[in-house]
N, C-alpha and C positions, 0 to 999 in steps of 0.2 A: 504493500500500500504506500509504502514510504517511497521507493522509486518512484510509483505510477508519479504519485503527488509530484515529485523532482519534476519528471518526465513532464508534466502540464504546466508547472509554474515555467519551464522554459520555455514554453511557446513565444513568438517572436524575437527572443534573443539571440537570433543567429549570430549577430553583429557581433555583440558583447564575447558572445563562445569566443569567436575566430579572435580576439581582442587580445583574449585570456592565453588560449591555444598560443598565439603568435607569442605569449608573453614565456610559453613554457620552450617553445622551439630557440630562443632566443638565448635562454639558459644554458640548452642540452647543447648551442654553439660557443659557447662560452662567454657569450657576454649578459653581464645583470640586467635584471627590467625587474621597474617596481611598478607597483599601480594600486588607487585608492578606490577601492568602489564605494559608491554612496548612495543613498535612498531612501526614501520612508519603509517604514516598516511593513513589510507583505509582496516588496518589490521584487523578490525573488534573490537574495544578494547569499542569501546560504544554501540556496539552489545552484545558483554559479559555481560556488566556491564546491562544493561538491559533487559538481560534475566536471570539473576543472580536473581534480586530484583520482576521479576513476576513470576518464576519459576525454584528456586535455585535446583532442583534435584528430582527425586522420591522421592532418601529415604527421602528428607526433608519434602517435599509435598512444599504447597501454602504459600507462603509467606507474611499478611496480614502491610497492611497500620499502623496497630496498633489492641490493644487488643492483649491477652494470645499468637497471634499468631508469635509476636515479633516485631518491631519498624524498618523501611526503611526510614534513612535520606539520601540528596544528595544532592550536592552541583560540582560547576567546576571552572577549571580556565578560567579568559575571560581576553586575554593581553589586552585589555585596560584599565581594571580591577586592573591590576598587581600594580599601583600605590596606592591604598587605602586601609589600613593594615586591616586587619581582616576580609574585606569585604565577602570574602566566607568562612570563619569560620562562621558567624554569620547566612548566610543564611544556611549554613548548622544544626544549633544546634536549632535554634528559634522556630521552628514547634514545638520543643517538650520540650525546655529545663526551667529547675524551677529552680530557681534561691534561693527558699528557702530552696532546699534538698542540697546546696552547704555551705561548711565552708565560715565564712564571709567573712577574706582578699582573698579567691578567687573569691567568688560569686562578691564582688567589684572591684575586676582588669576586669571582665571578663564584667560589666558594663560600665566602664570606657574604654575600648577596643573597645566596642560597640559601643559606643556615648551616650550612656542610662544615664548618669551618670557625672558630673564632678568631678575631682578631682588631688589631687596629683598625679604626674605620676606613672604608675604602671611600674612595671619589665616584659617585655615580660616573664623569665621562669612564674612568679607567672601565666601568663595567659592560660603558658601551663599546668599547674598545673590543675587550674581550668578547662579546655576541658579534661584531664583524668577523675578531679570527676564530670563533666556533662554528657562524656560519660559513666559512670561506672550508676550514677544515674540514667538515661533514659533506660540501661541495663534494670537493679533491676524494674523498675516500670514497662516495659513492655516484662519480660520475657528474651528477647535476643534482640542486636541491630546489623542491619549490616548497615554500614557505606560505601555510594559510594562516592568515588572521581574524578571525570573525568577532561581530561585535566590539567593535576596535573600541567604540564610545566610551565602553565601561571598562579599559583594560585599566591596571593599576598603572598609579604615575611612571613609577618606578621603568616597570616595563615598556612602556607607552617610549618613553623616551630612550631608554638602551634601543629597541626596534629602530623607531625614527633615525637614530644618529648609525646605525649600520647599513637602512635603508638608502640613508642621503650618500658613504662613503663607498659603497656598490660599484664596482666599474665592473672590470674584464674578468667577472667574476661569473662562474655556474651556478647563480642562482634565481630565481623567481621568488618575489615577497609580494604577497597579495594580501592588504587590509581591507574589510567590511565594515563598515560603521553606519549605522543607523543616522538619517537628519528626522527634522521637526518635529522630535520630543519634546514636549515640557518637560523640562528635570533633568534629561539628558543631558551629558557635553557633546558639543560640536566637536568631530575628531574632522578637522578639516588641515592637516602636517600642511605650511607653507615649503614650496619647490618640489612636489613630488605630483606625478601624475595623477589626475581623475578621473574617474570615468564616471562619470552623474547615471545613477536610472531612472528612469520616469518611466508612466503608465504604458503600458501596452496598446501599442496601435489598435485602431478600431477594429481591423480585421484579425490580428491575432486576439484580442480581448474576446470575442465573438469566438471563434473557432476553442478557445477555448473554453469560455462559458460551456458551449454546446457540446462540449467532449464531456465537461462536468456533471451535467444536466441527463446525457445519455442521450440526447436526442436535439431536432430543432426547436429554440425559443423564439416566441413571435417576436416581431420587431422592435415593438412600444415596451415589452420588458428588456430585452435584449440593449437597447437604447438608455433605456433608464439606468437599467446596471451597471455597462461603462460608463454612462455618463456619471454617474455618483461618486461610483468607486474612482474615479481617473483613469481606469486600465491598469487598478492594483490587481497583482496577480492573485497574492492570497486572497485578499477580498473575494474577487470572482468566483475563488475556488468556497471559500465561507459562510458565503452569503444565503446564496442559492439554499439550502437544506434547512435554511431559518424560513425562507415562506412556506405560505400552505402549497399545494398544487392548484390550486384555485388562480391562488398570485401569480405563480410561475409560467401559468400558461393564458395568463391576460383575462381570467373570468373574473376576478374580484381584484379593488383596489389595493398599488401595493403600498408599504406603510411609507408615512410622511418622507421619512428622516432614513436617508441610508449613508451615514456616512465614512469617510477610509476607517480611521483607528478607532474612533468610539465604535462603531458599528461593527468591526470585528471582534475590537475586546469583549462588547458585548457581545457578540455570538460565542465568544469562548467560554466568559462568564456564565451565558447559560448553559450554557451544557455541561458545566463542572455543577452547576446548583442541581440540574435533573439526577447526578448521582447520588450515592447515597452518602450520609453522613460522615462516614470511617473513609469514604475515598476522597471527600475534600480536605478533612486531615490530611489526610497523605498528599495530594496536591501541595497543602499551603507548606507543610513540610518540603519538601521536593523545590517548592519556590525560591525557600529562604534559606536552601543551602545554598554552599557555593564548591563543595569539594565533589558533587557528582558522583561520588560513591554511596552503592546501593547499602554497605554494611550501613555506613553511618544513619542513614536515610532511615532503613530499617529499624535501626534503634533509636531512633529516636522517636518514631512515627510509632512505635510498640508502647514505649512509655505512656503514648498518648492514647492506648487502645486499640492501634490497626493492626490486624489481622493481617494472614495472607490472602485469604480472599481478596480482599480490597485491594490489593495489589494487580490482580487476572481482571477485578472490575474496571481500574483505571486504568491500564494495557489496555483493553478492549477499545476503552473510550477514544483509544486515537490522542492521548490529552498526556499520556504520560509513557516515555521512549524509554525501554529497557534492551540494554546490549553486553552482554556479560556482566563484568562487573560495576558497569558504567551505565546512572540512571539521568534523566535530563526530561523535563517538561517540553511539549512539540515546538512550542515557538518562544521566543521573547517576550510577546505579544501575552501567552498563556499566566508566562510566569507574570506580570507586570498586573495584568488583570486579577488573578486568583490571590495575588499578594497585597495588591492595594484593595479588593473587595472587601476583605477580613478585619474585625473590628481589632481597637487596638490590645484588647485584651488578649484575642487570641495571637496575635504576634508576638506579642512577651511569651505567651506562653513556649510556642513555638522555638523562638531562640533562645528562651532558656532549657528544653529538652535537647537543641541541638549544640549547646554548650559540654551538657553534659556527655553527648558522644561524642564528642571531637577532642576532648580536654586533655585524652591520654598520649594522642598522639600529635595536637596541633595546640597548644597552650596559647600561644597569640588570636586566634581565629576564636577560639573559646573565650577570652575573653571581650572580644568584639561581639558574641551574641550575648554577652551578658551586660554588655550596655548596651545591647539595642534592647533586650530586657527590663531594665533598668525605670523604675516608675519616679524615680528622682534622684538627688544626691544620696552616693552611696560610697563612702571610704573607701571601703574595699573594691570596689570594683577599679575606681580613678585612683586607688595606689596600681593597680596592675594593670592599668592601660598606659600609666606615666611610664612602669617598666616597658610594655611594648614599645611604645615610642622613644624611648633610650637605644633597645635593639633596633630600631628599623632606621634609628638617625647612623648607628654605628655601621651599616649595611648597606649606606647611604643615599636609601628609600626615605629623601630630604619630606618627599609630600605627604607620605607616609607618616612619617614622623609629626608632622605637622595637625593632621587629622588627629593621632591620636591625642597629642597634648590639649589638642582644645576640647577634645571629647570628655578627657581627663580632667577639665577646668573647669567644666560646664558640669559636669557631678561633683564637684568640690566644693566644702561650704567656706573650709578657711579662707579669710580673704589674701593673708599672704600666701600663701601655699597656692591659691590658683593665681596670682599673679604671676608668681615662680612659672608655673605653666603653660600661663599663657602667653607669656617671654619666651620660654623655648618656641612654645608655638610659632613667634614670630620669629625668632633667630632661625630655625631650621624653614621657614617659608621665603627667607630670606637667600637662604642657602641654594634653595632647588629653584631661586630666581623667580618668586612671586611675590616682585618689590607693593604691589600695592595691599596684597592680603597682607605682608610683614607689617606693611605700615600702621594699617588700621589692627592687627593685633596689640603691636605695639605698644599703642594709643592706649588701647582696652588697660592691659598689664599695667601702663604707668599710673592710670585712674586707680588703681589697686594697692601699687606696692607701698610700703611702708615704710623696708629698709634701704638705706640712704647708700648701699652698693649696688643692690640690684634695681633702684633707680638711674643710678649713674651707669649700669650696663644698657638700662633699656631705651637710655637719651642719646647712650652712643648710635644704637643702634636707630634710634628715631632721626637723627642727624644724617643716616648712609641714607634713609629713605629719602629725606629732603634732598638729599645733593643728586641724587637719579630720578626723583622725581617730581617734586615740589622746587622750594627757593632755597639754593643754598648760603642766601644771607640766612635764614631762617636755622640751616646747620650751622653756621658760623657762632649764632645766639647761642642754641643751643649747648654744645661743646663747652664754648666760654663759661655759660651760665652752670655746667655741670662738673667744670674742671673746680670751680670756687669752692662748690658746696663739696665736692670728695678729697679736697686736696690734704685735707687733718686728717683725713680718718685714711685712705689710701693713695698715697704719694704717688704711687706706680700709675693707678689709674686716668691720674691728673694730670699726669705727663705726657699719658699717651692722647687725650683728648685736648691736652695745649697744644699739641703737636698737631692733629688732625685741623684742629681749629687757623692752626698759622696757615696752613698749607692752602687753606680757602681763602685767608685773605690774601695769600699771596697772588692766588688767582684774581682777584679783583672781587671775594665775596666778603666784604667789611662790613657787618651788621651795627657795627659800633660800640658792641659789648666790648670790653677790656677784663684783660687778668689785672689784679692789684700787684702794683711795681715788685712789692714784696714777695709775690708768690711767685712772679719770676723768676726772681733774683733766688730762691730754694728751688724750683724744679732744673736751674740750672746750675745748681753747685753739686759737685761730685759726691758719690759717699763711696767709704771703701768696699762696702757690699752690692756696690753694682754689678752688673750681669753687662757681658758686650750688648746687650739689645738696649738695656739702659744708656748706657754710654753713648751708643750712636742717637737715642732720643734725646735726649739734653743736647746733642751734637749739634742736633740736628734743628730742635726750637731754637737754639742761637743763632744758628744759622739764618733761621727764618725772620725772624724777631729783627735781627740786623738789617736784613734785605729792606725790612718793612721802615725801617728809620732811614732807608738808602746809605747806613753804611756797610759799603760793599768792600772794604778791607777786610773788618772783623769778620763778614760774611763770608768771604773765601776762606779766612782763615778756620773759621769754626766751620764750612764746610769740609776742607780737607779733613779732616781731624774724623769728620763723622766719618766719612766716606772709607777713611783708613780703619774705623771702628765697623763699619757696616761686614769688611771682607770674612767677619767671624762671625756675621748675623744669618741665620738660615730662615729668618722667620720671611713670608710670601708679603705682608702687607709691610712691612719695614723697609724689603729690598724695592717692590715698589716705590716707598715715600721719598728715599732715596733716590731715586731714579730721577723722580716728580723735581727734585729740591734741586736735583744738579741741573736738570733741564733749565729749571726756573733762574737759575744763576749762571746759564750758559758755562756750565762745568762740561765740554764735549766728553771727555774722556772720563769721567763718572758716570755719567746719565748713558755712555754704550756700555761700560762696564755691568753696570746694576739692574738697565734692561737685559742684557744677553743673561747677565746672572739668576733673575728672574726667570727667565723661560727655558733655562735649562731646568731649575728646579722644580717648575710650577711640570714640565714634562716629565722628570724622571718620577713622581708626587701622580703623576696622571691626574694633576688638578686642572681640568678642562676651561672653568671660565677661567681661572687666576693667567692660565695661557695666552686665553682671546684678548685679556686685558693689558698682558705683556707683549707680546707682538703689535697690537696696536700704536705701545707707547714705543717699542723700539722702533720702527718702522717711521716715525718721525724722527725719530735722532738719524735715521743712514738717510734722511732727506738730505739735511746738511753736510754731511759725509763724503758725500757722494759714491756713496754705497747702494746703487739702484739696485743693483741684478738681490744684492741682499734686501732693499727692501721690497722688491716686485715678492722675494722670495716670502717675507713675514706676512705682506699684506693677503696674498693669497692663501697663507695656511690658516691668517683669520678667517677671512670669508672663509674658506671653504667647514672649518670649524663652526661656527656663526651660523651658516648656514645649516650644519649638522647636529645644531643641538635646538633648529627652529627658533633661533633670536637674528631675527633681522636687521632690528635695530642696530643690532654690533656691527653690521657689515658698513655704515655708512662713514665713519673713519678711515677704515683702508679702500675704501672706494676713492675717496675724497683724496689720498695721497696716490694711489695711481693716476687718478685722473691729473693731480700736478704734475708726476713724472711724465706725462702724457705730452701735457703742456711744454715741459721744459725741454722736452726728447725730440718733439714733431713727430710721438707716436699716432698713429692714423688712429685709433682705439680711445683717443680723448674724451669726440662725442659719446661713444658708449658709456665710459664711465661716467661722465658728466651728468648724461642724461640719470641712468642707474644711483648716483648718490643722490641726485635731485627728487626722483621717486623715492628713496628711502627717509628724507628727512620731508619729505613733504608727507609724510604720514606712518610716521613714527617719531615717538618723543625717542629723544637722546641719553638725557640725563647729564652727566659730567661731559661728557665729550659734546657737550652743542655747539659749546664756542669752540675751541679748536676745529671741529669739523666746519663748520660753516667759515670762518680763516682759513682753513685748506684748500675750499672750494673756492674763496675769493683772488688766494695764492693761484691758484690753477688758472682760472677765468684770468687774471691778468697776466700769467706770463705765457699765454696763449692767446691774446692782444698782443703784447707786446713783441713775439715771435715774427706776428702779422703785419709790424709796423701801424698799428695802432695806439700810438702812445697815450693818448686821450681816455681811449677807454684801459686801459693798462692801468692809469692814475689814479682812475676812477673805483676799480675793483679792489686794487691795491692799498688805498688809503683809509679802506672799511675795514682792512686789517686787526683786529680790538686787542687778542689775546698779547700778552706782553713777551712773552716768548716765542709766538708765531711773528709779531711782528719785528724782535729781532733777527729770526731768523732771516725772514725777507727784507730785511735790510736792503741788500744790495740791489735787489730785485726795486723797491721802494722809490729807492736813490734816484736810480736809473732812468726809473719811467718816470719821476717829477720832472729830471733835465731835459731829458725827451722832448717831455708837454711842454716844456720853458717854462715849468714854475720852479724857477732857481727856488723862491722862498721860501716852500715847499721843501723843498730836495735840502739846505741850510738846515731848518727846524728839526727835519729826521737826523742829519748830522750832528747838530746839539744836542738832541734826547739822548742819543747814545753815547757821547762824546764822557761825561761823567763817569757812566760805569765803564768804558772803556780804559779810561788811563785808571780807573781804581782798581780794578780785577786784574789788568795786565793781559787779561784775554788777546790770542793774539789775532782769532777773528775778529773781535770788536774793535781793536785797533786798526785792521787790515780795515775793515766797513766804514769806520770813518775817514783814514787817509783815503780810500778809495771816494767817499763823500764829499770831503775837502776837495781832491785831485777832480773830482769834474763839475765842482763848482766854482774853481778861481777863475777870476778874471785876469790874472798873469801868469804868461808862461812857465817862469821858473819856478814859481812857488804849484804852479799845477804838476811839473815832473819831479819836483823834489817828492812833492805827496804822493804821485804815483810810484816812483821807488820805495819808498817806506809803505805803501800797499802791499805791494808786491814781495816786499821782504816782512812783512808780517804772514801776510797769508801763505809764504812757503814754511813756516813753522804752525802754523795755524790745524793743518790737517785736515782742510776743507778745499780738495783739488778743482771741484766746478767752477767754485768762487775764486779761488785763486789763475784757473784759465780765463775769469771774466776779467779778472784786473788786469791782466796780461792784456788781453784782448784790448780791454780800452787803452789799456798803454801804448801798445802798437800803434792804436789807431789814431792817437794823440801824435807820435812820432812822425807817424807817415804824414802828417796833413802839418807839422813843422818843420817836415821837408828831410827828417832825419832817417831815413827809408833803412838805411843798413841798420843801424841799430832797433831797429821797427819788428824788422825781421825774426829776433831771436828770442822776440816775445810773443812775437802772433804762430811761429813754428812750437814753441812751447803749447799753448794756448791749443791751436789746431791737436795733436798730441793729444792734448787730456780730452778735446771734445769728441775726437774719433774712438778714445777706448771709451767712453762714456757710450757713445751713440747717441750721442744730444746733434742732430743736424741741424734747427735753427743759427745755435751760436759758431758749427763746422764750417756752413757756407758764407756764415760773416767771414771768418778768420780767411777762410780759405779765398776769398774775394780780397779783403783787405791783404792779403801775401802776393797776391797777384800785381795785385796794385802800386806793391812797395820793389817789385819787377822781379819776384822769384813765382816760380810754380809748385805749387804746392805737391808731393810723390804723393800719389793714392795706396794709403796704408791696406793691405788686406785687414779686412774685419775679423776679428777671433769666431771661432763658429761658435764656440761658448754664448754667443753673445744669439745662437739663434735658440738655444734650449729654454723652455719656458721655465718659469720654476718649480714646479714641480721633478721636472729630469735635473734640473743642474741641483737640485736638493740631491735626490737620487746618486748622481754620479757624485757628488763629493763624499756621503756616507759610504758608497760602495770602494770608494779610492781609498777609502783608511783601513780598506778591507775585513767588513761587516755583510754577514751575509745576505738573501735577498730576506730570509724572516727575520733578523736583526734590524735592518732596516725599516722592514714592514711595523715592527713594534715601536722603530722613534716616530716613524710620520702617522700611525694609526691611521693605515690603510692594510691590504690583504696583498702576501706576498704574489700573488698574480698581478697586484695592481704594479707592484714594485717592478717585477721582470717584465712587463708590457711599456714601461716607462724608459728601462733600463736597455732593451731593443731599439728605443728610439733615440737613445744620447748615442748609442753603437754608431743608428746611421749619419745621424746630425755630423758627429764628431769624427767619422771615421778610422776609429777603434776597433778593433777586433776581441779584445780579453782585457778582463779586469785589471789582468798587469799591467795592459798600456795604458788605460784610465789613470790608473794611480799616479803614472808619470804626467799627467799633466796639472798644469796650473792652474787653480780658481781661482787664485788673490783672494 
């Protein structure tokens, strides 16, 4: 009966088959395909996915269990499920999954995830890591895998997110992932993954609706029913098939009126509703039992539904009904739809009752899950129950089932009468929502917690954390109060704490977010005096507020000096937010060689940690520093492992920063690929907030726009873009860039005023960019010659200590060009040849055809360098080929870039032909820089 049914609900889905089918041929070639299907309920989407896996297509033929004929894992979401992280990952990967074909720190997150294992808490990315190389693994050992997902809506977060982020990093891999997810439920979540395929269903054409009505029916239905039914229903398949057996035969065949109201989901629940009422009593027990489990097993089911009275009979009754699917030892209600209707009919009495017998069978073997029915049990606050759901949610934060963890603590909160005690709770609540990056539930828990707490620490934890919320989401004058206002009140009682939020607090106003709050002189002048019981993380915070606190009086002596000092204290700091601040603080002080220091230092630890966002957030910030550098190829290299991360953990928003700095290199390269980025970051910030990164992102994009004018000989609009500049460190950096285009437009006094801003912290820091940017400022704004080439020599010999080779072949550039037009042509020469030089290994062609014109000019011809072929590998391959040159294997590899060793050797084929290499040995020998 279960087939026939399949067999009808497919009626007019040829399309979708062939869709499916192409998705599995596609696999068994070796390359991934993913796809979302979606639908109301009754659409047929577990009819798909079930004939997919016993007969994916002719061309593919039979589809096998296992052996050469390829590998069918499956797994669903079950919202009462939804609470226990990983819970349907795990049943989906276990049939098949080996845990020694995996790299170690994954194969142990993905233990620890499990329950198999205790330990340190694991990083939810590391986990998703781990489900790319189990499914890439179980691929490789059995040919091809196709992966079903049904009910995706209600899969736990946990899962939900490992899936997706393996989904997104899929390339040249054998396998097929197929999610179902239910749309327009009340109550439901929308499971709509952004960058992954959809395939939308909707109702059944009129003529397959009809033909299959009438297969249902056993016979012809007159038109005027026949008419009505599709039209009601929409061409819902189940409907069609539901509906029907609720009229009379009177109705069915046009002799008496049919009822008012037939609509998709009410009108089916209710057809299900009633037909579980016409049973008898002991088998809608056993129904509402069966609904409100979630482990599918008949033992459990069994005993509990016995506690409650059912028999076995009642078991062969509900069989019968078609209402309740029994398959070994594997028991499941016929639809969704059943369970949703028969669970939500039921008063709420019998629900408690319900999860409290099903507590008691599951307690033996599944303790967490037991205690989830015992608060859904739960007719108020109950001690005991919110001490052992606080415990779950301890484990499932350690497991790093963040959402998880989440649900349980506020479940734990909401049964707790102490009011510190659920503050405590509802803090974690929001720390760990904060964690799995659900900055506005964090926020508003937050909130909740602070109205609660009492004690004057775990206030001051919860301001810190109200503070990360404002600065990503609200006003970060508002974190700036905050911090200030929270460093005052903790500073007696916990010094450490008060340090670390003077700190955070400096770091915003350095950015230009000065709420106006102040620390009292006095509590300065102790958070930054040494004690002999500091810890290096101490030492570098004190360092590090001087440092800050300096900047902010613009004394930039004592600021460099109290920078170094941190920065020298930071090299023994491992903590992820310190080496960050770090980072942040040398940026802010044009400290070049800290700020790549502390960034690379970050993202090697935030990687070998398999800390996924702490990564997206390092690569972002380094990836500005190799702007300056002129470090493209490494920053094309960072900006892309963000996006493609970013993308793989479905935060979009994060990708609009390395958009925004490709699209500058775009600019500054005369890459043809500008528009695209340009366009691609403007889509991202035009509809998604940013949080911390608005201003710098939106200054990168203006950086961009204007030296892509100015490329064009648009000085006007160059000056224009350029002068919106705001961030105080983006618009150092573009300095030169600034300069240039004022002189351009002939607004010398323009081009002066940028030269005096900098001019201060220049001779104070001794930077020898800053120096170079303003003699180079100076040098093309004199009005006398010799005082314009004395400046351009002392440019020129700043910025060749400086360590910034773009801007030092720009100075070059202008110097030449200054030469040649005061007639001094040989000496012209040996600066526009230097210049040409750096812009050809760059591959910046705007400033190549200046040079290389201007050398013309000065009466030499400029040799056409061969380009490095290096320079045609994208970054992903030239990542690739420098891991593989230190001679790391292709799964070594595969474990730093968290991709699947197929992606690696597919990549690794293509540096072969780019580069023309033959073996790893002759890789090794060549040069990245």
């Amino acid at each position: 009966m279960e087939r026939r049914y399949g067999l009808l609900v497919l009626h007019g889905r040829e399309l979708e088959q062939a869709q499916l089918a192409a998705l599995v041929d596609q696999a068994r070639a070796g390359t991934a395909g993913v796809l979302v299907v979606r639908g109301e309920a009754g659409m047929g989407k577990t009819s798909l996915l079930h004939e997919l896996t016993v007969s994916p297509g002719a061309s593919a033929g039979s589809l096998g269990a296992d052996g050469g004929a390829g590998r069918v894992l499956r797994t669903s979401g079950v919202e009462s499920e939804s609470p226990l992280p990983y819970a349907a990952l795990h049943r989906l990967l276990r049939p098949a999954l080996d845990m020694g074909g995996l790299p170690g720190p994954q194969a142990r997150a993905l233990r620890v995830a499990f329950g198999l294992e205790d330990g340190p808490t694991v990083e939810p990315f590391l986990v998703g890591v781990g489900t790319l190389s189990a499914l890439t693994d179980i691929a490789d050992r059995y040919g091809y895998l196709v992966c079903v997902v049904d009910d995706a809506q209600w899969l736990d977060s946990a899962s939900a997110d490992a899936l997706l982020f393996a989904a997104r990093q899929l390339s040249v891999d054998p396998v097929a992932l197929v999610f179902a997810a239910r749309t327009g439920e009340p109550g439901a979540p929308d499971f709509a993954p952004t960058g992954l395929p959809v395939l939308e269903l909707r109702g059944l054409a009129e003529p397959a609706a009809r033909a299959l009505l009438e297969q249902r029916t056993g016979g012809p239905v007159p038109d005027e029913v026949a008419d009505r039914l599709v039209s009601d229903t929409g061409g819902n398949p189940l409907a069609l098939l539901e509906l029907p057996p609720e009229l009379s035969p009177a109705q069915l065949h046009g002799q008496a009126p049919m009822p008012q109201q037939l609509t998709l989901t009410e009108g089916v629940e209710r057809a299900f509703l009633d037909r579980s009422r016409r049973l008898s009593p002991a088998v809608q027990t056993l129904l509402l039992v069966s609904a409100a489990d979630a482990t599918g097993r008949v033992d459990t089911v069994r005993h509990a539904a016995g506690v409650l009275g059912v028999d076995d009979s009642a078991w062969d009754e509900a069989e019968r009904s078609g209402l309740l699917s029994i398959t070994g030892e594997t028991v499941s209600v016929r639809h969704p739809l059943v369970r949703s209707a028969i669970y939500q009919a039921a008063t709420s009495f019998e629900r408690r009752q319900v999860h409290r017998v099903l507590a008691d069978a599951v307690a033996p073997t599944d303790p967490d899950r037991a205690t989830w029915h015992r608060a859904a049990a739960a007719e108020g606050p109950d001690r005991d129950v919110a001490d052992a759901l606080h415990d779950v949610a301890a484990r499932a934060e350690q497991r790093g089932g963040h959402v998880a963890a989440t649900e349980a603590y506020e479940r734990s909160a909401a049964l707790t009468v102490d009011e510190p005690t659920r503050a405590a709770r509802l803090f974690a609540a929001a720390r760990t929502a904060w964690a799995a990056g659900h900055a506005v539930r964090s926020r508003a828990l937050a909130s909740s917690a602070r109205d609660l707490a009492s004690d004057p620490l775990l206030r001051a934890d919860i301001d810190r954390l109200r503070a990360r919320n404002e600065v990503y989401l609200g006003s970060a004058l508002d974190a700036h109060r905050i911090l200030t206002v929270a460093a005052v009140g903790i500073a007696e009682l916990d010094p450490g704490r008060a340090l670390e939020m003077a700190c955070a607090a400096a770091l915003n106003r350095a950015h230009g977010a000065d709420s106006g709050a102040t620390l009292p002189a006095d509590l300065v002048s102790r958070l930054l005096t040494a004690d002999e019981d500091d810890t290096s993380r101490t030492t570098c915070l004190r360092l590090m507020l001087g440092a800050l606190t300096a900047s902010a009086e613009h004394d930039w002596p004592r600021a460099i000096a109290q920078l170094e000092q941190a920065l020298e204290a930071g090299r023994a700091v491992e903590d992820l937010d310190v080496l960050g601040n770090l980072g942040n603080t040398a940026l802010h002080l044009g400290h070049d060689e800290g700020t790549r220091f502390f960034y690379r230092t970050m993202v090697s630890t935030a990687r070998e940690r398999g800390a996924g966002m702490a990564l997206v957030y390092a690569l972002q910030r380094l990836a500005f520093a190799q702007v300056f550098t002129g470090d493209w190829t490494g920053l094309r290299s960072s900006a892309d492992e963000a996006l493609s991360l970013a993308r793989g953990v479905g935060q979009p928003n994060l990708t609009a920063s390395p958009l925004a700095l490709l699209a500058l290199v775009a600019a500054l390269t005369g890459d043809d690929r500008y528009d695209q980025y340009l366009a691609e970051v403007e889509d991202v910030t035009g509809r998604y907030a940013l949080g911390i990164l608005t201003g710098p992102t939106h200054d990168a994009t203006r950086w961009a726009k204007g030296a892509h004018a100015a490329a064009h000989g648009d000085a006007a609009e160059a000056l224009h873009h350029l002068s919106r500049v705001h961030e105080l460190a983006l618009r150092q950096m573009a300095t030169v860039d600034r300069i240039d285009a004022a002189v351009r437009a002939g607004d010398t006094a323009r081009a002066l005023a940028w030269v005096g801003e900098l001019a201060p912290f220049a001779h104070a820091t001794g930077h020898p960019w800053a120096l170079g940017a303003v003699s180079l400022g100076t040098a093309l704004t004199a009005a006398d010659r010799l005082d314009a080439a004395a400046a351009f020599e002392d440019a020129v010999g700043h910025y060749q200590r400086a360590g910034r080779p773009f801007d030092l072949a720009r100075a070059q550039l202008a110097y030449g060009e200054f030469l040649r037009r005061t007639n001094r042509r040989v000496d012209a020469r040996t600066h526009l040849r230097a210049a040409l030089g750096t812009f050809s290994d760059l591959d910046a062609r705007p400033p190549l055809e200046r040079a290389t014109q201007e050398l013309r000019a000065s009466g030499e011809t400029a040799r056409k360098r061969d380009p490095s072929t290096l320079l045609d590998l994208t970054p992903m391959e030239r990542k690739v080929a420098e891991l593989v040159s230190t001679g790391l294997s292709n799964k070594d590899v595969a474990a730093q870039c968290w991709v699947s060793p197929r992606t690696v050797a597919f990549h690794l084929r293509n540096v072969f032909t780019k580069v023309g290499v033959t073996s790893r040995t002759e890789l090794a020998q060549l040069d990245f820089g």
